[in-house]
C-alpha positions in Angstrom: 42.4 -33.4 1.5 45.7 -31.5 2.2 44.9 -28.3 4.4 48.1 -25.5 5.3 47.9 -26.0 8.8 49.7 -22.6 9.1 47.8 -20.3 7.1 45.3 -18.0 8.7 42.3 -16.4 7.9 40.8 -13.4 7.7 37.6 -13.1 8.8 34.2 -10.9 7.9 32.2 -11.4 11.0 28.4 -11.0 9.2 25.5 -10.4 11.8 21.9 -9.5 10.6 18.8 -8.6 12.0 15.1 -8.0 10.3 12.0 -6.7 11.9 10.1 -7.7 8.7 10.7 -12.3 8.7 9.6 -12.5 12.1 13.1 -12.4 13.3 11.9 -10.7 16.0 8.2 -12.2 17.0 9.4 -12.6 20.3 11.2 -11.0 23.3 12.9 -14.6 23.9 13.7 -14.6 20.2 15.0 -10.4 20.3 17.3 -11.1 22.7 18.5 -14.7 20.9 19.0 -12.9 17.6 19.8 -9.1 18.7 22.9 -7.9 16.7 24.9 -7.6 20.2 24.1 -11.1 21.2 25.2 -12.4 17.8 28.5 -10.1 17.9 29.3 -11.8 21.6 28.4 -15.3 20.4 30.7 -15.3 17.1 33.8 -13.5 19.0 33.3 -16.1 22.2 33.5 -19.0 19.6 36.5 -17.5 17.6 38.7 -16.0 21.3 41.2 -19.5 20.8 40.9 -19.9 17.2 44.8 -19.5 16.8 43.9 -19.4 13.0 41.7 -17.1 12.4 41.7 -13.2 12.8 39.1 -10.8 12.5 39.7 -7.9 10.0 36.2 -6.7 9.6 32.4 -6.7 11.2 29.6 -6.5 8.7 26.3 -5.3 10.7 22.6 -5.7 8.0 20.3 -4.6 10.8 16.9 -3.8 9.9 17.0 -6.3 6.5 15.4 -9.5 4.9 17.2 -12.8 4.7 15.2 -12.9 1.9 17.5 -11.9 -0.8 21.0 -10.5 -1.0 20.6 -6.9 -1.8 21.9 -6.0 1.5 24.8 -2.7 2.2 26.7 -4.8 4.9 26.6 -8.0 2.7 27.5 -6.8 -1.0 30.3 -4.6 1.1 31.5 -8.5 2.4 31.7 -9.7 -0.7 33.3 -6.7 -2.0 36.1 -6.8 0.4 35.8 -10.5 -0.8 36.7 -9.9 -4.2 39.9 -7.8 -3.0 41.3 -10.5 -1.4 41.0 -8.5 1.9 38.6 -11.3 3.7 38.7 -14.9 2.8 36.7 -16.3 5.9 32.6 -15.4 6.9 31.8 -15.9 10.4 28.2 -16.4 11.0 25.7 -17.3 13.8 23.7 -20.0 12.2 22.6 -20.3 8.6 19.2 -18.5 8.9 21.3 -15.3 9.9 23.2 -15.8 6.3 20.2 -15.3 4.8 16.5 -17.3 3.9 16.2 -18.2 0.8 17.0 -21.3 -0.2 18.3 -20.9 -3.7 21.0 -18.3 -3.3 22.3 -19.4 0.0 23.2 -22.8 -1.6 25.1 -20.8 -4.7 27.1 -18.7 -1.9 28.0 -22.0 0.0 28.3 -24.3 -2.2 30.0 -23.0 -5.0 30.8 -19.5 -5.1 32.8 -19.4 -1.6 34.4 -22.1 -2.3 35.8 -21.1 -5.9 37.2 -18.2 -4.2 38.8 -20.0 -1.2 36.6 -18.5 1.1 36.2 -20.6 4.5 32.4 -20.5 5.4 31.7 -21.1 9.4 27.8 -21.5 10.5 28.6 -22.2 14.5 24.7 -23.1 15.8 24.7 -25.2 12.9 28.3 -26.9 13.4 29.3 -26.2 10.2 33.2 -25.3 8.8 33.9 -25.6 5.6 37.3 -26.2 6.7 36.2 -29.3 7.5 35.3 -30.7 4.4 31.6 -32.2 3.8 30.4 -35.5 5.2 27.5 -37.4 4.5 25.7 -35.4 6.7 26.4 -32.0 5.8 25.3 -32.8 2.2 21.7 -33.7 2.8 21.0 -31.5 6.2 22.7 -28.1 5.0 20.6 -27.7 1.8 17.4 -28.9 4.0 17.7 -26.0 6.7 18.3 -24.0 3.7 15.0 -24.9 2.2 13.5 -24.7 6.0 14.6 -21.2 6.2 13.2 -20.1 3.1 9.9 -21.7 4.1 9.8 -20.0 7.0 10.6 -17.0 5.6 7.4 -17.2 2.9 5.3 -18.4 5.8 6.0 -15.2 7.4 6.0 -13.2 4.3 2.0 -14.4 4.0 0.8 -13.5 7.8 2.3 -10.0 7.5 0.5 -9.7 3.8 -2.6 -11.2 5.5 -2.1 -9.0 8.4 -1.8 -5.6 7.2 -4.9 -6.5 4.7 -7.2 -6.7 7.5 -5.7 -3.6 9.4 -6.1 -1.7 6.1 -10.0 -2.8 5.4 -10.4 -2.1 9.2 -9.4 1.7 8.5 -6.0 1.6 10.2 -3.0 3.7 8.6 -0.2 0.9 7.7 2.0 3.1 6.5 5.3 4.3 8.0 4.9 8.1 6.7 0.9 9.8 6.9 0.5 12.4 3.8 1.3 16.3 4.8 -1.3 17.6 6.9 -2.0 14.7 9.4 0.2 12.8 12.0 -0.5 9.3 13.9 -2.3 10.0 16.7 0.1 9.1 20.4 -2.3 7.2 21.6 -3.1 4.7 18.4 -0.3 4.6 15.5 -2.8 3.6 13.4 -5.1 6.4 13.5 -4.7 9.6 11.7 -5.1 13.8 13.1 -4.8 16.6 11.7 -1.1 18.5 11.9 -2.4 22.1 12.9 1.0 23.4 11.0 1.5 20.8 7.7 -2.9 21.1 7.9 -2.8 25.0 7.6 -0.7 24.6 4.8 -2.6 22.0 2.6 -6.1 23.9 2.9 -3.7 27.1 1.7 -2.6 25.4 -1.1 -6.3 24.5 -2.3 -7.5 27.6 -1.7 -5.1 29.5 -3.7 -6.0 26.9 -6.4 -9.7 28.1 -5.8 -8.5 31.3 -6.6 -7.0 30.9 -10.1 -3.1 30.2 -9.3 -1.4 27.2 -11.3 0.4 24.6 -9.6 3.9 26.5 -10.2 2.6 29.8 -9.0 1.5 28.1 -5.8 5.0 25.9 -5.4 6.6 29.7 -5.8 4.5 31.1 -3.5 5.0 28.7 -0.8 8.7 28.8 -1.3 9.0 32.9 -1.2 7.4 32.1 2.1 10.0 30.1 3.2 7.1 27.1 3.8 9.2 24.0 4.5 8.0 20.8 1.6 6.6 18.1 2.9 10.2 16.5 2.4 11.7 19.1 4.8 9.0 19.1 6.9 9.1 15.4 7.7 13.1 16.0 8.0 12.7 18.7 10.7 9.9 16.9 12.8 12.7 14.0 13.6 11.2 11.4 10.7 13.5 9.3 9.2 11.8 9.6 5.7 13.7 9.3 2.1 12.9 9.8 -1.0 14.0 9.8 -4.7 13.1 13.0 -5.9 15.4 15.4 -3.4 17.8 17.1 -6.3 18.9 19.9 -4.3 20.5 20.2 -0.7 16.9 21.4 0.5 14.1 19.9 -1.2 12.1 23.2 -2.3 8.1 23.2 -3.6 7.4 21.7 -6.9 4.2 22.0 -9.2 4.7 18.3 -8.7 4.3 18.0 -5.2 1.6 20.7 -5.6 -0.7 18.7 -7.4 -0.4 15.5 -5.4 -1.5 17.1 -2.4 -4.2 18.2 -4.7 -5.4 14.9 -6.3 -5.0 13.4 -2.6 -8.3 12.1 -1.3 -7.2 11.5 2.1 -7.4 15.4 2.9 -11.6 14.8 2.8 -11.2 12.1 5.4 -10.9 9.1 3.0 -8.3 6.7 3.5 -6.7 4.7 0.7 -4.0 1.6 0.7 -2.8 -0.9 -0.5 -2.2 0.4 -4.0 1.2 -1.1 -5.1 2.9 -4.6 -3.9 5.5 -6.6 -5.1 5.1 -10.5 -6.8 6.2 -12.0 -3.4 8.9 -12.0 -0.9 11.7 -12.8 -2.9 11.1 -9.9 -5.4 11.7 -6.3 -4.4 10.5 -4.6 -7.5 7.0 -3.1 -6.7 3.8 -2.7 -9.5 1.1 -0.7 -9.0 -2.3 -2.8 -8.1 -5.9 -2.4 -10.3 -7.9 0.5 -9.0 -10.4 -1.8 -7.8 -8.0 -3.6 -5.7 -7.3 -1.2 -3.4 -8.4 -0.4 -0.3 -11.1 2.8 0.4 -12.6 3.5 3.8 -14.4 6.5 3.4 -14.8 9.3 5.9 -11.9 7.6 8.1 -10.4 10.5 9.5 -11.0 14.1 9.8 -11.3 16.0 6.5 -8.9 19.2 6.2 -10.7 19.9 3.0 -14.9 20.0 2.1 -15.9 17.5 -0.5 -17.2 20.3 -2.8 -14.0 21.5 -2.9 -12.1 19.1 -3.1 -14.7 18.2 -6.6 -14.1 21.7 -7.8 -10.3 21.3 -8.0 -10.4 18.2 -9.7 -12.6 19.7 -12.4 -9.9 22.2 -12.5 -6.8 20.3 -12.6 -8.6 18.4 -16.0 -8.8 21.9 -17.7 -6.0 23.4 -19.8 -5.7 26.3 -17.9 -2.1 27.7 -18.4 -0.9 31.3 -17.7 1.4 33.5 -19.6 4.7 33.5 -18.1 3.8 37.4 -16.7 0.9 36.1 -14.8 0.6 34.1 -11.6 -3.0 33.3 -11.9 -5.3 32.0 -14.9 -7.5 34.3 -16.4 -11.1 35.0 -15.1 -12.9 32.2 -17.7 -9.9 30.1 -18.7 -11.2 26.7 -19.0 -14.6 27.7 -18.4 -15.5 29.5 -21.6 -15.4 27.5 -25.0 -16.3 27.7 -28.5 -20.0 26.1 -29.2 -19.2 25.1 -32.8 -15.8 22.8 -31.9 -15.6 22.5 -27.7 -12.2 23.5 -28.1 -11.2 26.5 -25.3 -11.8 30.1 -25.5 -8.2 31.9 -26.0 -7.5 35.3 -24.5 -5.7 37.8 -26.4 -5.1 41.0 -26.3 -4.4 43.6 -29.1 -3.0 47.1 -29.6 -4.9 49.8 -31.8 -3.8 53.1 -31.8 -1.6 53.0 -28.4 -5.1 51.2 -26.4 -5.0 47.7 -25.6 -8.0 45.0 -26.2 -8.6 42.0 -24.3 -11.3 39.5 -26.2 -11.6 35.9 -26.8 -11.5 33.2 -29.3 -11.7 29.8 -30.3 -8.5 28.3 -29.9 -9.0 25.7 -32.8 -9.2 29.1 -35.0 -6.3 30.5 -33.5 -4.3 27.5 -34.1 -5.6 26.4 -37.4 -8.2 28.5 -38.8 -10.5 25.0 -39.1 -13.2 27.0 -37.1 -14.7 30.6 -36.8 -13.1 32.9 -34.6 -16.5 33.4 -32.5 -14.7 36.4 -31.4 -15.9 38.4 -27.9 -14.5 41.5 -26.4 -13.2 40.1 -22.9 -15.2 43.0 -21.3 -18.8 42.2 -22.8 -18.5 38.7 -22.5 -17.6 38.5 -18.4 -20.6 41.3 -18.1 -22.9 39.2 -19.8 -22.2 36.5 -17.7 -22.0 38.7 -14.3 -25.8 39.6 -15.3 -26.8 35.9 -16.1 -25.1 34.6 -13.3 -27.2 37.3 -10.8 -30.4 36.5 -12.5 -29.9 32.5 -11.5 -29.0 33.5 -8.0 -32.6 35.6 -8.5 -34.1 32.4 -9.9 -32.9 30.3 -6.6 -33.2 32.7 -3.8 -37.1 32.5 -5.4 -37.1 28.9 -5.8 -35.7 28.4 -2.2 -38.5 30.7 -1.0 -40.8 28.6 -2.8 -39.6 25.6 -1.0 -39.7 26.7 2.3 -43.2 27.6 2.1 -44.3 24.0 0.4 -41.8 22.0 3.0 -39.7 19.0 1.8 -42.2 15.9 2.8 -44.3 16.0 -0.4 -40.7 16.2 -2.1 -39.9 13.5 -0.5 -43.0 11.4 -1.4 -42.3 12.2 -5.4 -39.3 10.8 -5.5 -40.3 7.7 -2.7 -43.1 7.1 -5.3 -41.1 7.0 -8.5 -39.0 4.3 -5.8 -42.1 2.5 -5.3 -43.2 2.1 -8.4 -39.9 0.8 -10.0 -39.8 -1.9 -6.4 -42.9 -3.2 -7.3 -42.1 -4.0 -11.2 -39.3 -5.4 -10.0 -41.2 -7.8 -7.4 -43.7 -8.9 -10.4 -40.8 -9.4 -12.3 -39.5 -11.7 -9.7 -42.4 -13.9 -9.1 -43.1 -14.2 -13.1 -39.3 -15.9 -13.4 -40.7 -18.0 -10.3 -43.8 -19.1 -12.3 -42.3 -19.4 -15.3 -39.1 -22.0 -13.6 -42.3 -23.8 -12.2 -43.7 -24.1 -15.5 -40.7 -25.1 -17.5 -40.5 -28.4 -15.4 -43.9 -29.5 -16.3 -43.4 -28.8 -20.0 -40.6 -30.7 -20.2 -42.2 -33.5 -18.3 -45.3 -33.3 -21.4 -42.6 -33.2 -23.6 -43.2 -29.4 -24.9 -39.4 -28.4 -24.5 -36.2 -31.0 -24.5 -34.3 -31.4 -21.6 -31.4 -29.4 -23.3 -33.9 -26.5 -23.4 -35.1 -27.1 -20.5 -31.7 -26.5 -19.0 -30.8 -23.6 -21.2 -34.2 -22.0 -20.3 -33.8 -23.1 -16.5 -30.3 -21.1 -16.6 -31.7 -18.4 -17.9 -35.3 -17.7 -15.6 -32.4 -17.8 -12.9 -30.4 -15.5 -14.1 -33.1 -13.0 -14.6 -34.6 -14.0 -10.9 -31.1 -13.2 -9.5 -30.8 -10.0 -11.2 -34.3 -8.9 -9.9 -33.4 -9.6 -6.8 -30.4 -7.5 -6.8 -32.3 -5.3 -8.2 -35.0 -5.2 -5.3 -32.5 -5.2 -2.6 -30.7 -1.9 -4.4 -33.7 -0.2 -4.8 -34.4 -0.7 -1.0 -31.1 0.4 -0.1 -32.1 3.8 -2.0 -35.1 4.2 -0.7 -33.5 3.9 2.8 -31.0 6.6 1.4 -33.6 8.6 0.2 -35.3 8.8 4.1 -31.7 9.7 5.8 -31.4 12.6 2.9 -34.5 14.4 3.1 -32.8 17.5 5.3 -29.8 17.5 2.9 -31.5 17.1 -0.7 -31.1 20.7 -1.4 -28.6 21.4 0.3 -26.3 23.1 -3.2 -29.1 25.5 -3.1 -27.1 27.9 -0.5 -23.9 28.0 -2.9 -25.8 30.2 -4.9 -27.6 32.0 -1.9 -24.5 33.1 -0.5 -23.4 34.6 -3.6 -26.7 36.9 -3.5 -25.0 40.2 -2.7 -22.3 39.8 -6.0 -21.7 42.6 -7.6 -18.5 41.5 -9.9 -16.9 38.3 -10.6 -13.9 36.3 -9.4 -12.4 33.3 -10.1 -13.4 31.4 -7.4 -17.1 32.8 -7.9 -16.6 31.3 -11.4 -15.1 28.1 -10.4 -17.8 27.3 -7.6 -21.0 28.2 -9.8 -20.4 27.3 -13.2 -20.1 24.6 -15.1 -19.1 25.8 -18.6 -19.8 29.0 -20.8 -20.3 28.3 -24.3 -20.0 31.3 -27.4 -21.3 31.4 -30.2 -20.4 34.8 -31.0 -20.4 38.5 -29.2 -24.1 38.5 -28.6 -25.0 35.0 -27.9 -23.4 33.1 -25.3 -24.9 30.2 -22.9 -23.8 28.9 -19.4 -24.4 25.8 -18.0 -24.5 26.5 -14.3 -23.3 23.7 -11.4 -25.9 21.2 -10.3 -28.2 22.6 -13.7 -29.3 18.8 -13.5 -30.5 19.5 -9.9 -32.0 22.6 -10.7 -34.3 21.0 -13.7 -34.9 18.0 -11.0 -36.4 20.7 -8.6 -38.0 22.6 -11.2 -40.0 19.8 -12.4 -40.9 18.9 -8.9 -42.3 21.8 -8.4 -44.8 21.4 -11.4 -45.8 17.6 -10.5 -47.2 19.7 -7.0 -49.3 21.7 -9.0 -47.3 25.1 -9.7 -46.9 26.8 -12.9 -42.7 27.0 -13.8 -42.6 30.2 -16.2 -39.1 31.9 -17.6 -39.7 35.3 -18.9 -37.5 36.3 -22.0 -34.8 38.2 -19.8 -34.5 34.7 -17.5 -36.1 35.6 -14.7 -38.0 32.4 -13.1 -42.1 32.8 -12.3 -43.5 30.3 -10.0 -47.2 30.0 -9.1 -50.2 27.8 -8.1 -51.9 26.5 -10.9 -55.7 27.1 -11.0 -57.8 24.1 -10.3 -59.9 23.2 -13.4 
């Protein structure tokens, strides 16, 4: 092969460095493969080669061997395509890059198509050289040994961070606003008194009736740093996609993530998107089941019965008029009985006086239901009155139950426990007898032994499913013991309420459920935890008292006589 003995090269120098292949599993390895130690090796090796000259050093630090997609690398081949470098300078292959595929296309056919020279010094390789016998069976096989190694690696960090995640350790590089990692365990999550104060801010003013672009506004005419600029200013390193502007400002967006967040009621959730394996970059987000909850993990900035009331919220159509910053009094809450669709407000002008009333939406939009018009004014004073008269009905209820106690509560519902255990445990030994059975009748010849199978199957099947059954039931039962001082406990969300004397949003929000009109003199409201209330209710009665509702609502509990 003729070779210009005079010509000389110009060389890339190409180091790289990854703290994700298990470059850097050791302190031996570190200091073997450190981006300084790799610069000294190549220039030591190149100091008396006459014929080649350095123009350029390409530095990947912090990046996979595992595919190409690197800044220093495509900028190589770049300066590669310009003619400016027609040499690469590497330690040894592995430092070129892992996977097996990809390196061989590079080295074996598209640097030498472009006349590039390709030098691999731990491995003794120089394209210059021309290939032996050798260099065509062991170059492709380190190849292949690299990109083993690299998968191998790949699967222990997967495994790895799977069991830190079920363990209830934070694998993520950046926490959610509102908590930091703790200095004494990166893993574990605190509360950020600052970012914190902010997040339960942002759910209350939700409480209160604002919409998710009010809020954003409000926290930016308050010149509240987003979580973005937050991170930014406490030293993090953290990017993102969704920066438009030179400061990354509030969004209705951002808003409502922090809302729909679980983590601010202490649970902690990962592992929800992946990517096929190590070679492929592209990441998909996992099943719902597949990821990863621990619950209660970390302190809550946020009460679960908060966080439950803002959800219900977020699912409501509850937009406001571009004049208002907050949603109406009932938005979302009141709706038309005949259809379900929303309760509009509107407001009209007769004779220089404005006024305010609802109706149905659907009519509104397409006249295909009645208006079921109500003045705004009568309808929220009906359901002021309605609403004090519950909170009546409780505070009496809750007197009731303090002077009965919670243990014969407690035996009601451990009987109704009882009684579905034991069906299940005769349920249970009847598959038992019945298996037994089935052997001797197929032994007399009653069934075939192809029924006999089916059947077999099937008396399993039910036994296995009775014993879940059982072993659920007992679980509840246990439940049902550690409960007995909370059972009641939605009882004082009404109780503290008992002093009302008008409404407001988040008075709305916390105690009820849904208003339903039928028109301006009949409305009905399904209160929060109605089904608890019924529950209770017909507790009471199995104890022996008499449950009455007079005609204006008001509740009448008493013994009952003894026949």
């Amino acid at each position: 092969m003729y070779q210009n003995i005079n010509k000389i090269y110009h060389a890339a120098i190409y180091v790289r460095l990854s703290k994700e292949d298990g470059d850097i599993s050791s302190s031996a390895k570190l200091e073997s493969n450190s981006i300084s130690n790799q610069k000294a090796l190549i220039l030591d090796f190149l100091k008396d080669k006459k014929d080649i000259e350095v123009v350029s050093v390409r530095v990947d630090d912090g990046y996979s061997g595992s595919n190409f997609e690197r800044p220093a690398f495509q900028a190589m081949l770049e300066d590669i395509r310009r003619g400016i470098v027609d040499c690469v300078v590497v330690k040894d292959l592995s430092r070129f890059g892992r996977e097996y595929i990809d390196s061989g296309k590079y080295i074996e056919r598209l640097f030498p198509a472009l006349g590039v020279r390709f030098i691999a010094i731990n491995d003794n390789y120089d394209s210059l050289k021309g290939k032996n016998q050798a260099d065509e069976i062991i170059i492709p096989f380190k190849n292949l040994i690299n990109d083993a190694y690299c998968r191998d690696i790949s699967i222990k960090i997967r495994s790895n961070l799977e069991i830190k995640r079920k363990k209830g350790e934070c694998v993520t590089p950046f926490v959610a606003f509102g908590y930091r990692k703790t200095k004494t365990d990166k893993h574990k999550l605190e509360i950020d008194p600052s970012a914190g104060g902010v997040v339960q801010d942002i759910f209350k003013m939700k409480l209160q009736g604002m919409s998710q672009d009010a809020i954003a506004n409000r926290l930016n005419e308050l010149g509240i740093l987003s979580p973005f600029e937050y991170k930014i200013s406490s030293g993090s390193r953290y990017e993102t996609g969704f920066r438009q502007k030179e400061q990354a400002l509030w969004s209705s967006v951002t808003v409502r993530r922090i809302l729909e967040n679980e983590v601010y009621i202490g649970n902690l959730v990962q592992g929800k998107r992946t990517t096929p394996n190590h070679k492929v970059k592209q990441t998909y987000v996992k099943p719902e089941d597949d990821w990863i909850r621990i619950e209660k993990n970390h302190e809550p900035l946020v009460s679960d019965r908060d966080f439950e009331i803002v959800q219900r919220l977020l699912g409501m159509d509850t937009r406001t008029s571009p004049d208002q910053k907050q949603v109406y009094l009932l938005s979302g809450i009141a709706v038309c009985a005949d259809c379900g669709a929303p309760m509009t407000r509107k407001v009209s002008t007769v004779a220089g006086k404005k006024y305010a009333y609802y109706l149905c939406s659907t009519n509104k939009e397409t006249k295909r239901c009645s208006s079921h018009r109500i003045p705004e004014k009568d309808l929220e004073d009906a359901v002021l009155v309605m609403l004090k008269q519950h909170i009546q009905n409780i505070l009496h209820l809750k007197r009731v139950l303090e002077f009965i106690g919670t243990v014969p509560f407690q035996e009601i519902n451990m009987k109704k426990l009882q009684d579905r255990l034991e069906k299940k445990k005769q349920e249970k030994e009847r598959c038992k007898e019945l298996r037994m059975m089935l052997y001797s009748d197929m032994k007399e010849g009653i069934v075939s032994k192809e029924d006999y199978v089916e059947l077999h199957a099937a008396y399993g099947k039910r036994l296995r499913n009775a014993e879940e059954s059982i072993r659920a039931i007992q679980k509840e039962m246990d439940s049902e013991l550690e409960k007995a001082d909370n059972a009641n406990t939605w009882l004082d969300y009404f109780v503290k309420y008992q002093d009302i004397e008008e409404l407001s949003r988040t008075v709305v929000v916390e105690l009820i459920r849904q208003i339903r009109v039928y028109d301006k003199k009949n409305i009905e409201i399904t209160f929060d935890f109605d089904d608890c209330y019924k529950q209770l209710l017909e507790s009471v009665e199995k104890l022996g008292y008499q449950v009455d509702k007079e005609p204006g609502g008001q509740l009448n509990i008493s013994r009952r006589e003894a026949v």
